[in-house]
GUKOL-976434 format. One record per residue: x, y, z of N, C-alpha, C in turn; residue in three letters. Coordinates in steps of 0.02 Angstrom, whole numbers, plus 50000, padded with zeros to 5 digits. Last residue first. Layout:
<nodes>
XYZXYZXYZAla;...
</nodes>
This chain:
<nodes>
492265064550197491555062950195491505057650137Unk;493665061250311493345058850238492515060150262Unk;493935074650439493765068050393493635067250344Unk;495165082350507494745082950452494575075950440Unk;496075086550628495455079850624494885081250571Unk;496285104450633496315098250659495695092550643Unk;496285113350487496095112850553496085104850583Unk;497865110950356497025111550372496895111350445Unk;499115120550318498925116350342498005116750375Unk;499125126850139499285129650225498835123250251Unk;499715118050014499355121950027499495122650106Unk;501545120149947501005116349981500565122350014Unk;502065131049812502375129549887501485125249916Unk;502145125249634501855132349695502125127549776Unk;501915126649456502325128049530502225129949582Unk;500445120649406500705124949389501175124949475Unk;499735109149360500275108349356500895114449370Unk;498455100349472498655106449424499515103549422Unk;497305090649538497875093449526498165097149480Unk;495485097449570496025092449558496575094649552Unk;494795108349580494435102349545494705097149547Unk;495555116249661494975113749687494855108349665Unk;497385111849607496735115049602496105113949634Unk;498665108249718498095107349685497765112249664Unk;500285112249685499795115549724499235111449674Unk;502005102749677501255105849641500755107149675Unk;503515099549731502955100249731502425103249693Unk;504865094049601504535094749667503855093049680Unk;505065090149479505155097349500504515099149572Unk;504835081049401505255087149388505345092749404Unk;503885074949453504555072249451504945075149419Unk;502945080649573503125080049510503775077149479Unk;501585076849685502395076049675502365077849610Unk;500695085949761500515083849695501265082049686Unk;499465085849923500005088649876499995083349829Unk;498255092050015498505088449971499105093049928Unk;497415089350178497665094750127497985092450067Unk;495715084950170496315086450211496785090550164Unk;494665078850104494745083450125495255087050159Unk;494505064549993494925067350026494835076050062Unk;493625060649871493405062149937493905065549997Unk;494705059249771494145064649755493745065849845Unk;495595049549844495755056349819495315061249808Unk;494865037949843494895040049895495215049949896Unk;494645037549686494005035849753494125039349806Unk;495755034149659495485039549615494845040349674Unk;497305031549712496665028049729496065033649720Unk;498475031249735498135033149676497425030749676Unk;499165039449873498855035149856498635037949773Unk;500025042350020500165041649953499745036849916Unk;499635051650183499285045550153499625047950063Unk;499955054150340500065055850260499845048650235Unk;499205060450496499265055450451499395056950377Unk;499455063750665499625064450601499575059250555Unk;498615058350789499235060750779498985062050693Unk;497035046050804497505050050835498015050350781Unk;495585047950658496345042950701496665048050737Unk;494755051050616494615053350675495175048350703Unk;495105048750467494655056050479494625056950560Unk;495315037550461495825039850447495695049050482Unk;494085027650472494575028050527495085033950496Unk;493545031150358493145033350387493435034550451Unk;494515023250270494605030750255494095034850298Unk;494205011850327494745012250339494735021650313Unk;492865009850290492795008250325493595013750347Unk;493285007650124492805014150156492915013150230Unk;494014996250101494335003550117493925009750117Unk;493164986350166493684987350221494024995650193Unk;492224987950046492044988750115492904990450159Unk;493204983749946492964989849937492614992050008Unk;494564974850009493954973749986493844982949963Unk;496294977449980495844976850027495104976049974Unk;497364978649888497334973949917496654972749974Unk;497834997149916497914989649882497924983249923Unk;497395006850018496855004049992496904997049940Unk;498645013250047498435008250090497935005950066Unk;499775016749967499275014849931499105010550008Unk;500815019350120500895020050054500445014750026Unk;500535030750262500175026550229500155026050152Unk;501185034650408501185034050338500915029350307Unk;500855043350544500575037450521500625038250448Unk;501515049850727501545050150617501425043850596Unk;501385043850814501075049550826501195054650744Unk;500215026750781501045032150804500815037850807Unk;499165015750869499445019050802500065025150809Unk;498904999550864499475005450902499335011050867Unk;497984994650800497934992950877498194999850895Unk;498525000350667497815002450702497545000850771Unk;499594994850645499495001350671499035005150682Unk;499174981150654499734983050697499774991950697Unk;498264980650519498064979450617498644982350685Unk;499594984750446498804987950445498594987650531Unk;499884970050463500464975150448499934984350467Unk;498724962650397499074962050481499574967150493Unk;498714966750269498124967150319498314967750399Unk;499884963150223499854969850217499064972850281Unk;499484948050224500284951350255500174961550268Unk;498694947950151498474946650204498944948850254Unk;499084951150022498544955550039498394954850121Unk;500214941749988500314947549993499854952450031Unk;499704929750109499654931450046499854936050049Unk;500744919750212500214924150203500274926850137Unk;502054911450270501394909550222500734913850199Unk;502434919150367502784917850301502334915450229Unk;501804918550483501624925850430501904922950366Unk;500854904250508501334908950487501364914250468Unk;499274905750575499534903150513500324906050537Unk;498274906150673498764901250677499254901350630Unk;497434914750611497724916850664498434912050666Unk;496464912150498497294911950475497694915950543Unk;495324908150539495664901250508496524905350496Unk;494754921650565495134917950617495494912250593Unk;495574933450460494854927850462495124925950546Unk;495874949850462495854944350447495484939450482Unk;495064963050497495464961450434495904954850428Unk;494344967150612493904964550540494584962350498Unk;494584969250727494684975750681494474971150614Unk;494484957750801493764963150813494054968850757Unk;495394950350776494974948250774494344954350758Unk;496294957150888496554955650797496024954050779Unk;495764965351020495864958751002495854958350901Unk;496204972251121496114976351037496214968651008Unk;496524968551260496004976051245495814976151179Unk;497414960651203496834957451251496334961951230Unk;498494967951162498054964651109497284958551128Unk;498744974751273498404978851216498034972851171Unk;499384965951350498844971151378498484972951319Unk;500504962451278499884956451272499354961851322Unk;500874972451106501224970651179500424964551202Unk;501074971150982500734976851011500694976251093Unk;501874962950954502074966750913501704974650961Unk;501594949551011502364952251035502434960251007Unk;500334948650959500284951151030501254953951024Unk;500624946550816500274954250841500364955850914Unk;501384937150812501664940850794501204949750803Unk;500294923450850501004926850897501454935750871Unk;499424925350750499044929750819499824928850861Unk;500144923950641499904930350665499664930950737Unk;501694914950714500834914750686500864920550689Unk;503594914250648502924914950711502124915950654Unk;504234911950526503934906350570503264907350641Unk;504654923450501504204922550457503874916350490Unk;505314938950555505014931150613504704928550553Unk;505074951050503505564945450495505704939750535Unk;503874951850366504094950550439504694947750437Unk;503504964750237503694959250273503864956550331Unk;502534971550102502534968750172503014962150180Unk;502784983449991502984978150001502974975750083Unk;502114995650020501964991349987502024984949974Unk;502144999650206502234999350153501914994750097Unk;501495010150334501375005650292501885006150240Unk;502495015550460502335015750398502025008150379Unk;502475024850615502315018750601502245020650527Unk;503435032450750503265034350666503045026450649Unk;503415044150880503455036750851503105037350772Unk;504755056750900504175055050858504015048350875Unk;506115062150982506025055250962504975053550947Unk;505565080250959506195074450993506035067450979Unk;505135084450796505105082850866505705075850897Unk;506305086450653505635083650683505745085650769Unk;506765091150494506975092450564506175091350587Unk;507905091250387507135087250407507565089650475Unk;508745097250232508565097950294507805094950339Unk;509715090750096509205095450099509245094250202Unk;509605072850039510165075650053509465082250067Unk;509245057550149509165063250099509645067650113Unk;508945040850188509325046850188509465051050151Unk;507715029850247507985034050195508415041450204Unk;506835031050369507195024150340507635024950257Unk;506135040150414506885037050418507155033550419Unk;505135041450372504945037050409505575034250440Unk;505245052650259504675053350331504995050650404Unk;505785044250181506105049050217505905052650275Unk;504695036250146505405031850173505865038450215Unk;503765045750089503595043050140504195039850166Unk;504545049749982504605055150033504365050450087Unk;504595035849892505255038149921505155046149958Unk;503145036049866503455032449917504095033849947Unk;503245046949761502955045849847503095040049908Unk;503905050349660504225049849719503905049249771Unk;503885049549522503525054749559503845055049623Unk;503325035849478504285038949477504085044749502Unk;501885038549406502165031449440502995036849422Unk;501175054849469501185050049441501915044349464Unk;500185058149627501095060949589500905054849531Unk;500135064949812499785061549746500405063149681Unk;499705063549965500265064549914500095059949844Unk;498615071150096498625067850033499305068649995Unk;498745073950265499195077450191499075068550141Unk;498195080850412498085076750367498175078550297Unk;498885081950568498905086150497498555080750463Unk;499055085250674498355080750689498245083350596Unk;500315090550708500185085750754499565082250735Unk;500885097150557500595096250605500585091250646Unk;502205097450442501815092750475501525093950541Unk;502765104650300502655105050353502265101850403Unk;503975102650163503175102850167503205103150276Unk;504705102949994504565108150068504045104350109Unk;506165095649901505395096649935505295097949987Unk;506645091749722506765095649822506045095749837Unk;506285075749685506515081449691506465087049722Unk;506845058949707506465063449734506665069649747Unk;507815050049640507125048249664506635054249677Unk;508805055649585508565049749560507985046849587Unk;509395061649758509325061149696509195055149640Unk;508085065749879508705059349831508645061349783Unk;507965080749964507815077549897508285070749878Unk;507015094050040507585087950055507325085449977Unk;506955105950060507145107750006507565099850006Unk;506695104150218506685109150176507195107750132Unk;505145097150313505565098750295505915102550239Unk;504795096750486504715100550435505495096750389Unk;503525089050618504045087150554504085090950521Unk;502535093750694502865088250699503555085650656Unk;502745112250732502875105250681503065100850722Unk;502145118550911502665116450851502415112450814Unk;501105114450984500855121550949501435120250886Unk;501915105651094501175104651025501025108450978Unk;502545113451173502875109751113502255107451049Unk;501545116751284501695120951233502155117351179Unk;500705101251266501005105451308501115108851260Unk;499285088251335499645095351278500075099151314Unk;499785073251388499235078651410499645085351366Unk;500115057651303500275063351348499775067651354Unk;499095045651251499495052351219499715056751283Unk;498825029551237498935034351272499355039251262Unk;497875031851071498415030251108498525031951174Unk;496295022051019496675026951050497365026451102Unk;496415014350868496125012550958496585017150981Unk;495435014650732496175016650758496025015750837Unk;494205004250656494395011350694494935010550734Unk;493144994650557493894996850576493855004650625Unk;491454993450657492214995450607492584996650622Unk;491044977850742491234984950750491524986050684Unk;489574969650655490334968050681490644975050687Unk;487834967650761488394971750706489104970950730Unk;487754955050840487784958750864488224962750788Unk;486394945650765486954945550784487154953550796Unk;484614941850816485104944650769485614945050812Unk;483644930650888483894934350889484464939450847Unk;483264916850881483034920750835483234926550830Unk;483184910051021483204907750971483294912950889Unk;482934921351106483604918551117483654915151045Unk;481534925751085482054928751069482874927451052Unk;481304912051143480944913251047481504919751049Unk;481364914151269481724907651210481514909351151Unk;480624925751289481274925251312481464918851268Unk;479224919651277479594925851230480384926851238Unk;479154912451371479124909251311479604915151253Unk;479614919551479479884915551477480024913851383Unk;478394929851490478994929651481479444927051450Unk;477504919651511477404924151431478004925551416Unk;477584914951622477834911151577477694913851510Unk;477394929251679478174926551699478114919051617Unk;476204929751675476624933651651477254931051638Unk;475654917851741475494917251669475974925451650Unk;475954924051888476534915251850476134915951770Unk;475384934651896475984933951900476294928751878Unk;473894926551897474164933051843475044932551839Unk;474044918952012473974917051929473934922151877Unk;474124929352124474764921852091474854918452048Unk;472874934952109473694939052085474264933452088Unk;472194922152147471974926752067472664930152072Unk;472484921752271472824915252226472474918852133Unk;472074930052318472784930752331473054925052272Unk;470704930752326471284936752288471944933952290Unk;470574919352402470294919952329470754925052282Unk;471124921452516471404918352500471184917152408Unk;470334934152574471034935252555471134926052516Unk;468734935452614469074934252555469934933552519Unk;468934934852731468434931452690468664928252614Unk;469734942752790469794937752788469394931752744Unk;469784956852782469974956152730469954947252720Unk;469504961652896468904963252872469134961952792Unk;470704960252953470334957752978469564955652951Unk;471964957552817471604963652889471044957452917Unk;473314946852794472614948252780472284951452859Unk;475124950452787474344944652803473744951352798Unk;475904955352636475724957352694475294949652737Unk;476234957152496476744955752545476594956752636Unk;475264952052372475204956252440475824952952486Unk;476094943352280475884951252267475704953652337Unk;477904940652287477104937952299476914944752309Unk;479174940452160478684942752196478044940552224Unk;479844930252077479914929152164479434935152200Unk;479564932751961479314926651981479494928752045Unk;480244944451929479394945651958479294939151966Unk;481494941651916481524948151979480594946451999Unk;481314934551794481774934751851481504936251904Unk;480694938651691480534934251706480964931151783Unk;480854952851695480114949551700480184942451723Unk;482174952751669481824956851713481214952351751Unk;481944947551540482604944951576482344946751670Unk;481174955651483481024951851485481594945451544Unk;482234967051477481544967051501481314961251528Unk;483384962251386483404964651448483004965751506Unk;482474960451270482774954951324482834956051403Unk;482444972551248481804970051269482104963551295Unk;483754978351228483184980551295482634976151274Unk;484034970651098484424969751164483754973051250Unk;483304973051042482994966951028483414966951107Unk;483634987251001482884985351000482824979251060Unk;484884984450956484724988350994484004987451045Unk;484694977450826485124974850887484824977650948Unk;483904987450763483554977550774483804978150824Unk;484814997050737484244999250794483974990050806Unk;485854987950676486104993850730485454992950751Unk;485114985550549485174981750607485464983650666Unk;484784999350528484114994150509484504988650552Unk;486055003450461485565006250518485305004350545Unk;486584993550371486804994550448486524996950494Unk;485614998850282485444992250300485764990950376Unk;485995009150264485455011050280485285003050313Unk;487425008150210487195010250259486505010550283Unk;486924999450079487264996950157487384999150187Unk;486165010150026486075003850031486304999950084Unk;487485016749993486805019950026486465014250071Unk;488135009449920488605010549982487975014350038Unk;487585006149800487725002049852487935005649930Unk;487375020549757486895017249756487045010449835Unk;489135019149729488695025149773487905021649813Unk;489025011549640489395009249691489055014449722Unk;487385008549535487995009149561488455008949618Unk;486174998149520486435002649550486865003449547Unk;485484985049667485424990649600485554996949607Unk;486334971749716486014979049726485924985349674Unk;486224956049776486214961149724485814964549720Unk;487114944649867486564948849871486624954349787Unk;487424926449873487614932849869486934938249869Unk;486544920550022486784919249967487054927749946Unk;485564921450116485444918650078485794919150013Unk;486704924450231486284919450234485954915450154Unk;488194926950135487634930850175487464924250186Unk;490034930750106489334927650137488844928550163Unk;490224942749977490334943250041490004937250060Unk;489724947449854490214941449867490074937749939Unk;488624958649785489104958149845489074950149861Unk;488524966049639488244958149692488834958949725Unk;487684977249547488194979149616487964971949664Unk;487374987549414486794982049458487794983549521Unk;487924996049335487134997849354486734992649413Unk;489725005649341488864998149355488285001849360Unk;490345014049316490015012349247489415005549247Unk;490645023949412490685026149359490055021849311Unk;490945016049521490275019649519490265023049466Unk;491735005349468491235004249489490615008549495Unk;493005017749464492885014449414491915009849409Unk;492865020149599492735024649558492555023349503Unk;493345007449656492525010449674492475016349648Unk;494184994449618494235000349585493475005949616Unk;494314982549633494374986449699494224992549680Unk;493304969849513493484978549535493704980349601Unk;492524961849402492774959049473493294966849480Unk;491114964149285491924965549292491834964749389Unk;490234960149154490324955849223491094960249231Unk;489164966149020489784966849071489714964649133Unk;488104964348895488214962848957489034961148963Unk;488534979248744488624973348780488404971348848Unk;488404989948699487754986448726487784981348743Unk;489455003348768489364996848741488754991448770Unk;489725013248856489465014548780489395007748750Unk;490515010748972489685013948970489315014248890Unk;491505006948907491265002448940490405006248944Unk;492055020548870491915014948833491605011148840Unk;491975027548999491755029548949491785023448881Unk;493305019749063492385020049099492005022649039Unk;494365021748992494015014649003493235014849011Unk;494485035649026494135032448961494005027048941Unk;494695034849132494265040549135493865035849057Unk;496035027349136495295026149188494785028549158Unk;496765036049071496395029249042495965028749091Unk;497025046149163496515048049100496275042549066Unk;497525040649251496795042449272496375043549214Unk;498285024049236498295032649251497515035449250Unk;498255005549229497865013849195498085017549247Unk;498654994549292499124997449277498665004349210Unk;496854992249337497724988549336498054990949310Unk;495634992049290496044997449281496904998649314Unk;494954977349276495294980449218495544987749212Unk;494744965949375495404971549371495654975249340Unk;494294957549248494574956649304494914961849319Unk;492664956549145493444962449152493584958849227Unk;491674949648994491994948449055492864951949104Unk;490504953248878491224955948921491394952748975Unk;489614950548741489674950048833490354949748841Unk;489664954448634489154954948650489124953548730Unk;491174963348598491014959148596490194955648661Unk;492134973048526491444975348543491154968848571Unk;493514973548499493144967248456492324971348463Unk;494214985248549494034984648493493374979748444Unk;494154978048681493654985548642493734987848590Unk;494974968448667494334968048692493844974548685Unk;495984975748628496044973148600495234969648620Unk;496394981548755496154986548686495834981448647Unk;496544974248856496094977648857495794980248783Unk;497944970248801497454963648805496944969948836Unk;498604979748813498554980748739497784974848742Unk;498474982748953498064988348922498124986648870Unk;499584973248975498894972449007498234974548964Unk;500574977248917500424970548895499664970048928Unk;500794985948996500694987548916500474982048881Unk;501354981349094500784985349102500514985949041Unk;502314975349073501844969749102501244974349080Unk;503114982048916503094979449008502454978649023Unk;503474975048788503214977948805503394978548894Unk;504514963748692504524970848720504264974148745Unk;503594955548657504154954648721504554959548737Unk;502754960648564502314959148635503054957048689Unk;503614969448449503424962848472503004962748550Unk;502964981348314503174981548390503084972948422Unk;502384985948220502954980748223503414978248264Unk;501704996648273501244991148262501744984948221Unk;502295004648387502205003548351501964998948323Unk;501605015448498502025009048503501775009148415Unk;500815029348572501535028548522501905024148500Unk;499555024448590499425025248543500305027848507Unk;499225018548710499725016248676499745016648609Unk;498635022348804499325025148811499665022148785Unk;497165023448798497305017948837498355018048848Unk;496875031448682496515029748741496905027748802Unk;497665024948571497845031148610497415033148679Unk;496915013348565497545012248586498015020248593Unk;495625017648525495725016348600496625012448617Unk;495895023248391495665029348455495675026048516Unk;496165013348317496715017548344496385024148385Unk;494935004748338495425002948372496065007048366Unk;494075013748275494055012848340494625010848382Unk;494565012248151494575021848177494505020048235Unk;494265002148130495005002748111495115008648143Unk;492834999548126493274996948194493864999148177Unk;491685006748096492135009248108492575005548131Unk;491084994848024491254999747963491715004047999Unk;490374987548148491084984048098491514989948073Unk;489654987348267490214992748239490834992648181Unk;488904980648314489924978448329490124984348300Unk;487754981948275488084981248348488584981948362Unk;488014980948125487974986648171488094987948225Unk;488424967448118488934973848096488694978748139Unk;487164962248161487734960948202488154965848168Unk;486214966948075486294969648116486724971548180Unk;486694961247943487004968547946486704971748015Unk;486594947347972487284949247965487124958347976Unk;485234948847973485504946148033486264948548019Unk;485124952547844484754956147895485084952347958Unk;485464940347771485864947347749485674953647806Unk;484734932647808485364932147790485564936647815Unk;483534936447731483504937547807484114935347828Unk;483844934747584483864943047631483884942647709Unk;484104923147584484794928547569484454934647622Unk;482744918547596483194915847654483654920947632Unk;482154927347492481874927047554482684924547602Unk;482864918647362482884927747371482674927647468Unk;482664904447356483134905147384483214912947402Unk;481534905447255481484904747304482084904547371Unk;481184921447161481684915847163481564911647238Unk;480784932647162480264929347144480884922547157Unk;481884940247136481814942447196481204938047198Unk;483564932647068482864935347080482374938947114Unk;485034935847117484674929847130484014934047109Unk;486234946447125486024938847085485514936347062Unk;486234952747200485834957347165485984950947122Unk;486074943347320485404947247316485564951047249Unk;487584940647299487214936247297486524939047296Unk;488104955147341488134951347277487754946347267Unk;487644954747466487304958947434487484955547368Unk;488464941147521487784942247524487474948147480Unk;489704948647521489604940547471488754943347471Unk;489554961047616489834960047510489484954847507Unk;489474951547734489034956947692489124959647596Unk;490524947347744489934942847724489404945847692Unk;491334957847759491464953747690490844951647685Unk;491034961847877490874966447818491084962147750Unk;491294951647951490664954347959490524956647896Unk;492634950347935492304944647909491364945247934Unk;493014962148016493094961247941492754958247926Unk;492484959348145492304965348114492314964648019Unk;493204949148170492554946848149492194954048133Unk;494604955748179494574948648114493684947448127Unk;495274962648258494744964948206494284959448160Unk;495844955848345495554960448356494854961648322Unk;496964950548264496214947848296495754950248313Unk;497474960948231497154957448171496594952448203Unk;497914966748346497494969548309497204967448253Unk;499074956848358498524957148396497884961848381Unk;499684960548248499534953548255498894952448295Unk;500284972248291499854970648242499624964348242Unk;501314968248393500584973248399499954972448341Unk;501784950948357501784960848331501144963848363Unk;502644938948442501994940048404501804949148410Unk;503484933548549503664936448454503234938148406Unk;502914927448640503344933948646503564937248578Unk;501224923848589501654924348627502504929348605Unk;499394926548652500154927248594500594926548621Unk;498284929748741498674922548750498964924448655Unk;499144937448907498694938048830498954931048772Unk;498224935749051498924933949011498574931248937Unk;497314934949134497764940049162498284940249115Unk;495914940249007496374935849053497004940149075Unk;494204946348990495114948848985495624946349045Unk;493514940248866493644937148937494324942648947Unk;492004939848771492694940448768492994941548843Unk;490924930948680490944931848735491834934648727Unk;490354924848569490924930648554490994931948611Unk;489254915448599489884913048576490394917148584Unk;488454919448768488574921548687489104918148666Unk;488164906348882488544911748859488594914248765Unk;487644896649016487564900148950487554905148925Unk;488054885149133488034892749108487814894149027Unk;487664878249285487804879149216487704885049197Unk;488084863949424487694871249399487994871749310Unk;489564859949489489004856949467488534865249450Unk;490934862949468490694857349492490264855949482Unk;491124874149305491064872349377490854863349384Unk;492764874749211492234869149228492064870849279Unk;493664886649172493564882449237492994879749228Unk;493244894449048493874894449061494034887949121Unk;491984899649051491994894049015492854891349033Unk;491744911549085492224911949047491944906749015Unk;491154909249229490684911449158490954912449097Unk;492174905049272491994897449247491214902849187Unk;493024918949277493264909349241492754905249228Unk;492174922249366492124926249316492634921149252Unk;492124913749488491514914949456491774917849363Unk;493614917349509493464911049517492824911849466Unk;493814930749551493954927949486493804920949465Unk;492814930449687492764935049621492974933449528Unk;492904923649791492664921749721492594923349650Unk;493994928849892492694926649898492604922549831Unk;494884932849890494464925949906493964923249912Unk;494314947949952494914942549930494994935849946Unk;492864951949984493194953250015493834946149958Unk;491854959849856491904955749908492434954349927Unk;490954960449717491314963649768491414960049818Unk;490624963549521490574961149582491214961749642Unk;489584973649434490234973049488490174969849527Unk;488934973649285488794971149340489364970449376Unk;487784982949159488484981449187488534980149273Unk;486694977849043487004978949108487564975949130Unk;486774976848900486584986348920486514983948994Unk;486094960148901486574966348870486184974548890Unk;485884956049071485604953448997486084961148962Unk;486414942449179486814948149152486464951349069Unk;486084931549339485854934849237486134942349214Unk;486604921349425486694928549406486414926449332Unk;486894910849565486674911249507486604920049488Unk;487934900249651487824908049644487644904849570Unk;488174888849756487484890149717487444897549705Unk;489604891949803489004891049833488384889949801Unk;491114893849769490804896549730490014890449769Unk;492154888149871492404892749846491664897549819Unk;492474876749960491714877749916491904886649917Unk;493804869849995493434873350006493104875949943Unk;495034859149964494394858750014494054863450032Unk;495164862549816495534859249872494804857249910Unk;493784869649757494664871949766494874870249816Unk;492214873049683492484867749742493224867449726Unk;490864877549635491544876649629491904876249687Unk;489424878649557489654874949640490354874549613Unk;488054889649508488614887549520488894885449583Unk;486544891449475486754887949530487444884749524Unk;486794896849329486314895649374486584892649431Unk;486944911549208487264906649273486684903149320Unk;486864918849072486504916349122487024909849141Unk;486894934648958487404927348991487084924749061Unk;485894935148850486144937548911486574930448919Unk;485944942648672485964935648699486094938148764Unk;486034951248558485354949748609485474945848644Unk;487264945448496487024951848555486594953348578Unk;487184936448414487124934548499487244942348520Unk;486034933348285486544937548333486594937848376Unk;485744916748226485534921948266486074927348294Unk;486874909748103486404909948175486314917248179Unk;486594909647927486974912747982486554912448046Unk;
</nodes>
């Protein structure tokens, strides 16, 4: 029997993957050895699933190589059984090297109480038999039948039945059974894309707790930064650097320290490097045209004035070309100017009047039916209201009612004509032929988008200014949709899951704008990250029955009227 590959690390060396015409994957090399778990990050399209395929073995890279445990297990976006194949079925794979662990083990002990122990074939059985029973152990053979029905109740699917076909399931169930089914095997290196994709919080909770318990090396690609700071220990940012990806030890927290401190570190460089130019800019300018005595020579100064005078003309021109030199070595070498963060660009707001002291928006006891059950809530001018709810809960359908684009039955009563900007989930234009950069200026007028150039809020490239909107990716459509109310922003700003689809940088960046944006902002999100940091006020949809009062620790279930509105311009810490 080979060696147990759970000692085994999965090693990448200088991967080159190459998609159409673009070098997708750069000379990224990574070592992953078992007991570390590794997130990788970076903005959509960096590479994320690209890399995590070809360590699959799934995509041939272009050039570079990999080496991977055999049991390596990959969780694809699509489980490969197909539509008539039983829950059970998939649990037989599941299990099938757990079993054929513990069989080998039978054959083998039978065979040792066979064989002699003076026999020469006794030696090779036992070390046999020692490689097989340490891989059982690793894997966990003896429990896997108790394992794999504790993580298919784990994971919310512990009421399906196990004669249950896979074409019955919904997408989501089909996701989390191709999860279980990878924690069941235990398998000495992991590979996760997205693996809290259609999970609730309590699978979240227990994804992360599994994943932390396995001595497996883990590669998982994540927007998830709860999930990330839960269960990495290392943290490679995607992103392009000079020398390539970067990797930070550590968790997501760990990282996020890390790159602030590193922002700091070039904030003051910039800073630094800017006044001494500025100096030197000085020096070499303004003091070449000085001659040092601006006078003629006294009388009792004649002897000697022309000796002094040409000593302070050679001090002054060897300054000036110190200058100089230092002035091109700066120019050359200089650091780039930090790229601003996202931040909301202030509106022109009227000057306060007594109407301010009123709701921006109340309403009472409004409700669709089949969507959304009665509901109270009250809207400041500078309110900030978390809406949190499981999936049919109704948050998006209060945000549509917010945003009047939905008609309820119950009472809303707002300020005289509000401007109301919503994100939604589904992004669309209906110019699909104009470019982005035509569809932001017509959108934010051409004064403003001179002043708030699309470009400087970070959220799309310049290669896709020209593009169509029609042609944009879901993520990129929702990015520009985003820019448009962060050039402008309204004096009610809805925001449904604004964190899908963005990097993990753009939605720290974006919950840091949310804390000091002009007017009102509701935000509906499951975004376990941005919820626990949330300070503003929060509510809890229920879908039976309105609203729910949080608890400190989190949401509760017990009946209650929304908490009292918080003091103006609370931010995310």
């Amino acid at each position: 029997m080979p060696q147990t590959s759970s000692r085994a690390a999965l090693l990448a060396h200088d991967l080159v993957r190459i998609l159409g015409d673009r070098r997708v994957l750069d000379g990224v090399s990574l070592t992953a050895s078992p007991g570390r778990r590794i997130g990788l990050i970076g903005e959509n399209g960096v590479g994320k699933s690209t890399l995590l395929r070809v360590l699959a073995g799934v995509d041939e890279p272009d050039s570079g190589s990999v080496e991977r445990p055999a049991d390596l297990g990959f969780l694809h976006q699509e489980m490969p059984f197909d539509a008539d194949s039983t829950l059970a079925d998939v649990l037989d794979e599941a299990l099938r090297e757990a079993r054929e662990d513990l069989a080998e083990l039978d054959r083998l002990g039978a065979e040792l109480a066979r064989v002699p122990e003076d026999s020469p074939n006794h030696r090779e059985l036992l070390d046999a038999y020692g490689r097989c029973l340490e891989q059982a152990q690793d894997r966990e053979s003896w429990d896997a039948d108790r394992r794999a029905a504790l993580v298919l109740d784990g994971l919310g699917l512990g009421g399906l039945g196990h004669d249950q076909s896979l074409g019955t399931l919904s997408g989501g169930q089909r996701g989390r059974l191709a999860l279980a089914a990878l924690l069941v095997r235990r398998p000495s290196a992991l590979l996760l894309d997205e693996p809290t994709n259609h999970l609730d919080d309590e699978a979240a909770a227990f994804l992360e707790e599994q994943v932390r318990a396995l001595p497996a090396a883990v590669v998982v690609a994540s927007h998830d930064r709860a999930f990330l700071d839960a269960v990495c220990t290392d943290v490679i940012d995607l992103d392009p650097a000079v020398d390539g990806p970067v990797r930070h030890g550590g968790n997501y927290s760990a990282y996020l320290a890390e790159k602030h401190a590193e922002r700091e570190r070039w904030e003051r460089r910039y800073a630094e490097e800017q006044e001494e130019l500025a100096g030197l800019r000085h020096a070499a300018g303004v003091t070449a045209h000085r001659v040092a005595p601006d006078r003629g020579p006294r009388d009792n100064e004649k002897m000697g004035y022309g000796h002094r005078a040409g000593r302070v003309q050679s001090q002054i021109s060897r300054r000036v070309r110190n200058a100089t030199r230092r002035l091109d070595e700066l120019d050359r070498t200089k650091v780039a100017e930090p790229p601003r963060p996202l931040r909301f660009t202030a509106g022109e707001l009227a000057a306060p009047t007594e109407e301010d002291s009123r709701p921006l928006m109340e309403l009472r006891n409004v409700r669709v039916p089949g969507r959304l059950e009665p509901t109270s809530l009250e809207l400041s001018t500078t309110d900030r209201l978390l809406v949190t709810g499981g999936n049919g809960a109704g948050k998006s359908t209060l945000l549509a009612v917010l945003a009047g684009r939905l008609t309820a039955e119950g009472e809303l009563r707002a300020r005289r004509d509000p401007t109301v900007g919503l994100l939604t989930q589904d992004t669309e234009f209906e110019r699909a032929h104009r470019t982005v950069r035509e569809t932001y200026e017509q959108s934010v007028g051409a004064a403003r988008a001179e002043r708030v150039p699309l470009l400087s809020l970070g959220l799309l490239h310049a290669a896709d200014l020209d593009k169509p909107v029609g042609q944009l990716s879901v993520g990129q459509r929702r990015r520009l949709a985003l820019a448009l109310l962060v050039a402008r922003p309204p004096q009610l700003l809805l925001l449904d899951e604004p964190t899908n689809h963005l990097s993990p940088r753009l939605c720290d960046e974006l919950e840091e704008a949310l804390g000091s944006g002009p007017g009102a902002i509701v935000v509906a999100s499951h975004d376990r990250w941005l919820r626990r940091r949330w300070q503003g006020r929060t509510i809890r949809l229920a879908p039976d029955g309105g609203l729910r009062r949080p608890s400190p620790g989190g949401p509760s279930s017990c009946s209650a009227a929304p908490t009292s509105p918080p003091a103006a311009g609370h931010p995310l810490q």
